[in-house]
C-alpha positions in Angstrom: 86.1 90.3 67.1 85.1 90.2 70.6 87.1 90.0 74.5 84.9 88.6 76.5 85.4 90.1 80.4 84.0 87.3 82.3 84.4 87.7 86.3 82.9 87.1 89.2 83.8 89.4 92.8 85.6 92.0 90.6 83.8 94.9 88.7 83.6 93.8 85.2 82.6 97.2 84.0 85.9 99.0 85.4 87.7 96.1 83.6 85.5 96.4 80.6 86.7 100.3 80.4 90.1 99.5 80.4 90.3 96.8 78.2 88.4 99.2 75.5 90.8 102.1 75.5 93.4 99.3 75.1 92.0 97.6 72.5 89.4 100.1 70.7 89.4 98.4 67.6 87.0 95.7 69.0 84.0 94.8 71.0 84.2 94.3 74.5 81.8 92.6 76.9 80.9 91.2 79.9 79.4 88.0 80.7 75.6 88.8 81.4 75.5 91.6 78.3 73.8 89.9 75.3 76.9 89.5 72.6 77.6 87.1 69.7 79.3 84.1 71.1 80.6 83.3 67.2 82.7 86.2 67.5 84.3 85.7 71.1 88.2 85.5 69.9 89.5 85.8 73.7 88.2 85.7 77.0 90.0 87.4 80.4 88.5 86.3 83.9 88.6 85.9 87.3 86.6 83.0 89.2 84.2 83.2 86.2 81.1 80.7 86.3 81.9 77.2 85.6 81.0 76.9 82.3 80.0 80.4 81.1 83.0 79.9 78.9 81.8 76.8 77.3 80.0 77.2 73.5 82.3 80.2 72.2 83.7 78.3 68.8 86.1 80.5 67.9 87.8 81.4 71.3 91.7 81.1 70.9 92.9 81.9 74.5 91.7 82.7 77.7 94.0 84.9 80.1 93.7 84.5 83.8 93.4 88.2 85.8 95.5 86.7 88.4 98.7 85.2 89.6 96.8 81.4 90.3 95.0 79.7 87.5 93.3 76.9 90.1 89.7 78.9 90.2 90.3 77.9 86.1 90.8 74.0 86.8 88.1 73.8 88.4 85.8 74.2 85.5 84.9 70.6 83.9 83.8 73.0 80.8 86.5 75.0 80.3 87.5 75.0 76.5 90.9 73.3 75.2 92.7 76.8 74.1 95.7 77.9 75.8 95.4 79.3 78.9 97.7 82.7 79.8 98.7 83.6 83.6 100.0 86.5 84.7 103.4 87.5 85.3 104.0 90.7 86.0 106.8 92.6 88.2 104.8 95.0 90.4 103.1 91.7 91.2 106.6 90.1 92.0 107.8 93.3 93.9 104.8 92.8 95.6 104.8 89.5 96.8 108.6 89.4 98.0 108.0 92.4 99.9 105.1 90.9 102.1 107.4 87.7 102.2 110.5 89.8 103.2 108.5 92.1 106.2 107.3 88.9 107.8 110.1 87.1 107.6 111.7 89.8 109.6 109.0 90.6 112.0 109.1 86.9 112.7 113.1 87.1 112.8 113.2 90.4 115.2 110.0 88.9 117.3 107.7 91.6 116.2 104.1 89.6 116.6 105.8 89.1 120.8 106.5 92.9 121.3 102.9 94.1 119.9 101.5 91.5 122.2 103.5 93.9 125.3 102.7 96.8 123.5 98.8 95.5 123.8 99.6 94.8 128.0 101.5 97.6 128.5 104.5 95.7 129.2 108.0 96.8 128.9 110.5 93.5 128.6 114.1 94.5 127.2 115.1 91.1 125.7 118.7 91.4 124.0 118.5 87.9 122.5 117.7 88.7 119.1 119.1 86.6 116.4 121.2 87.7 113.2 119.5 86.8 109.6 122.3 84.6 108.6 121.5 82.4 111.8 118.1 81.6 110.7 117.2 79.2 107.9 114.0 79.9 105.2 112.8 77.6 102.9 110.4 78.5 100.2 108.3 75.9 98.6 107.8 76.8 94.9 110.1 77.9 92.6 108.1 79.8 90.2 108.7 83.4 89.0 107.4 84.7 92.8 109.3 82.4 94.5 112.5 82.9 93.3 112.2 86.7 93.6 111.2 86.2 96.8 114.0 83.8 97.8 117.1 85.9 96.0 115.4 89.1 98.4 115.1 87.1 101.5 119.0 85.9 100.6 119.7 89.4 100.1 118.7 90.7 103.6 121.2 87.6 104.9 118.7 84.8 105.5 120.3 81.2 105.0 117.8 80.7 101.9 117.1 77.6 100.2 114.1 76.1 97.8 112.1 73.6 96.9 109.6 72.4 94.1 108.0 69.3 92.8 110.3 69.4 89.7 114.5 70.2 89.8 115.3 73.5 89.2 119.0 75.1 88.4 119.1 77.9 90.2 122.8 79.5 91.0 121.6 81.9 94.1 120.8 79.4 96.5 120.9 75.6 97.0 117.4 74.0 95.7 115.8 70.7 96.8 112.9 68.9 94.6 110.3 66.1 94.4 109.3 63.7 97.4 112.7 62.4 97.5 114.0 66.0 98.5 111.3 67.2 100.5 111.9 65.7 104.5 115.6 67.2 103.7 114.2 70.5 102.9 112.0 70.6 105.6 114.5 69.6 108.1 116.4 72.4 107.7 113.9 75.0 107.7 112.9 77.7 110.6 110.8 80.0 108.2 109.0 78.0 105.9 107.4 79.9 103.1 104.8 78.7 101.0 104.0 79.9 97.3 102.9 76.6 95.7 100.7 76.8 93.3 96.9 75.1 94.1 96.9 72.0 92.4 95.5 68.4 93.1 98.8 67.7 94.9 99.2 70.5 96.6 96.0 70.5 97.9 95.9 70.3 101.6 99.9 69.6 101.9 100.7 72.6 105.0 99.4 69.5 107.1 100.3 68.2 110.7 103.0 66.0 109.1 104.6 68.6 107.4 104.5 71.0 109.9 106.3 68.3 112.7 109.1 67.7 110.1 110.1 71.5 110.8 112.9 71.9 113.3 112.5 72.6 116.6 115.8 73.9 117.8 116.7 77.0 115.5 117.2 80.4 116.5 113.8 81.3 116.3 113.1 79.1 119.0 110.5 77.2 116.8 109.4 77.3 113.5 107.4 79.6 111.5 105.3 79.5 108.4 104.5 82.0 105.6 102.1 81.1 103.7 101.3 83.5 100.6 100.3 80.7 98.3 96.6 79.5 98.2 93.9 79.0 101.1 93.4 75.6 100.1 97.2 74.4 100.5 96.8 74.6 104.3 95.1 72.4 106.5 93.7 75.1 109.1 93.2 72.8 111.8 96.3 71.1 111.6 98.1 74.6 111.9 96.3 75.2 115.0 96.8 71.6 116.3 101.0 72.2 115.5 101.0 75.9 117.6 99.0 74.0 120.4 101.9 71.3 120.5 104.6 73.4 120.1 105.7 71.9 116.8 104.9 75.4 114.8 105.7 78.5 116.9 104.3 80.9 115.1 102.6 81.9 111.1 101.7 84.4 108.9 98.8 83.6 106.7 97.4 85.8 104.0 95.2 83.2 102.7 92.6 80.8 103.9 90.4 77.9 102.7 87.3 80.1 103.4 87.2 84.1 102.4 86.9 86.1 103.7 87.6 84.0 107.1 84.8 83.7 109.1 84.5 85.8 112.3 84.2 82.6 114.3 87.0 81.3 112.5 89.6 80.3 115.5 92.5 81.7 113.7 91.5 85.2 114.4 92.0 84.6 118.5 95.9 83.3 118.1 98.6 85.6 119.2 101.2 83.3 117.0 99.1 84.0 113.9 99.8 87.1 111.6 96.6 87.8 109.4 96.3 89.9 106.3 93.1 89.7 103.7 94.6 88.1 100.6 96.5 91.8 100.1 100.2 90.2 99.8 100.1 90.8 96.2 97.4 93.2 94.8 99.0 94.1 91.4 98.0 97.0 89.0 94.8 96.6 87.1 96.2 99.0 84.5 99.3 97.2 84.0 97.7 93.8 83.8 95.0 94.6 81.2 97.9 96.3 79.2 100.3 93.3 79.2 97.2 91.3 77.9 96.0 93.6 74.9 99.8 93.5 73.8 99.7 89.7 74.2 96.4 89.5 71.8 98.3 92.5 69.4 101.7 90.2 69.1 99.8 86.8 68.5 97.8 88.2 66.2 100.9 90.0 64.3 102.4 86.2 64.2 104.2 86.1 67.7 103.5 83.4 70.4 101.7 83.7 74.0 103.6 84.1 76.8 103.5 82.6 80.3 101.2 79.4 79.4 99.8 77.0 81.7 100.5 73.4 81.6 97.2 71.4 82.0 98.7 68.7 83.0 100.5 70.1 86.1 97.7 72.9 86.9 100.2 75.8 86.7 
């Protein structure tokens, strides 16, 4: 019985290691080693090759490597087994921490005083708002985004959510579909964004969005976190809303292109906070051991854990 390691931008070998200790009582590969494709039983990956996972007759599941399954949808090949994401708490921790510190250096107008710092200028502005004063929205509801939310509430912010299906959730009033969204929106100063990619999410951190945000909070404009996926923002149409004054400022850790482009004109903004697709790095060791004790408690009769619906893309 085989695991088939199949990644692209990672180092398979270092993944290959681990997966062996944790599962010695079977073969582990990478794609690009010659193996038997009969006796491929599982496949983990990251951004493999569309395709390379096509052919393998008796593959039973294939586990993602990271938080977002979208670099799987996009494979016309892929087989029909059930796909497993990961969920996993230092992830989580992870995420709502990067979420919480720029929430607040947006709250307590960090991004303006390293700009002094940078000019050697010394302004002692008193106006700084309180937590509670200033609304945050998240968009998406999944396991990160509520742990994010319930910390942001936590720290005082005047929290609420959205997703593209109602969710119960006690902490904090929710909002959902189309038919909650310009609602949502309109009473958001920090909007953060942890939707998954999908074909209709693609693209949605647009100009229209972005001018449904409120101008007129205590941030003195609004501000957006986006933690999510590159390709939910429309990078041009965040520039266009900071030129216009209807964003006043953003922290992106993602981007339609990465890395982003040196000539990318993100990098020249003041009002834009940029981090390398970091907000979330989880623990190789701890992922490749929550999957080898999926594959042990399947194959001792349980059920996966954490499966992706097709049909919605996450």
């Amino acid at each position: 019985m085989t695991l088939l390691v199949a990644l692209s931008g990672w180092d398979a070998q270092t993944w290959v290691d681990r997966f062996a200790a944790l599962l010695p009582d079977r073969n582990v590969v990478a794609l690009g080693e010659p193996f038997d494709r009969r006796e491929v039983h599982y496949a983990v990956t990251w951004k493999h090759p569309p395709g390379s996972l096509a052919g393998l007759p008796n593959l039973a599941a294939i586990f993602s490597l990271g938080a977002g399954v979208d670099h799987l949808m996009g494979d016309d090949r892929l087989p029909d087994v059930p796909i497993v994401r990961v969920v996993d708490e230092d992830l989580t921790g992870r995420m709502s921490e990067y979420v919480v510190m720029h929430a607040l250096m947006h709250l307590r107008q960090q991004p303006r005083y390293m700009a002094q710092q940078r000019r050697g200028v010394w302004e002692d502005d008193r106006s700084q708002p309180a937590a509670h004063e200033v609304r945050v929205g998240v968009m998406g509801l999944g396991v990160l985004g509520i742990d994010a939310a319930r910390k942001l509430r936590m720290m005082g912010f005047d929290v609420a959510g959205w997703s593209r299906s109602p969710k119960d959730i006690d902490d904090f009033p929710t909002f959902a579909g189309e038919a909650g969204l310009d609602a949502f929106l309109g009473r958001t100063d920090i909007l953060v964004v942890l939707l998954p990619l999908t074909d209709a999410t693609q693209g949605i951190l647009d100009y229209e969005l972005l001018s449904k945000l409120p101008r007129d909070g205590r941030l003195g404009g609004p501000v957006v976190i986006n933690a999510g996926r590159g390709g939910l923002q429309n990078e041009p149409d965040i520039l266009r809303a900071l030129d216009d004054g209807k964003l006043k400022a953003a922290s992106l850790d993602v981007f339609v292109e990465e890395p982003l482009p040196p000539d990318s004109p993100l990098w020249k903004r003041e009002e834009i906070l940029i981090t390398p697709h970091n907000a979330a790095l989880s623990a190789p060791d701890a992922i490749a051991a929550q999957i080898a004790d999926q594959i042990r408690k399947v194959e001792s009769g349980g059920t996966l854990r954490n499966l992706v619906d097709r049909a919605r893309g996450y």
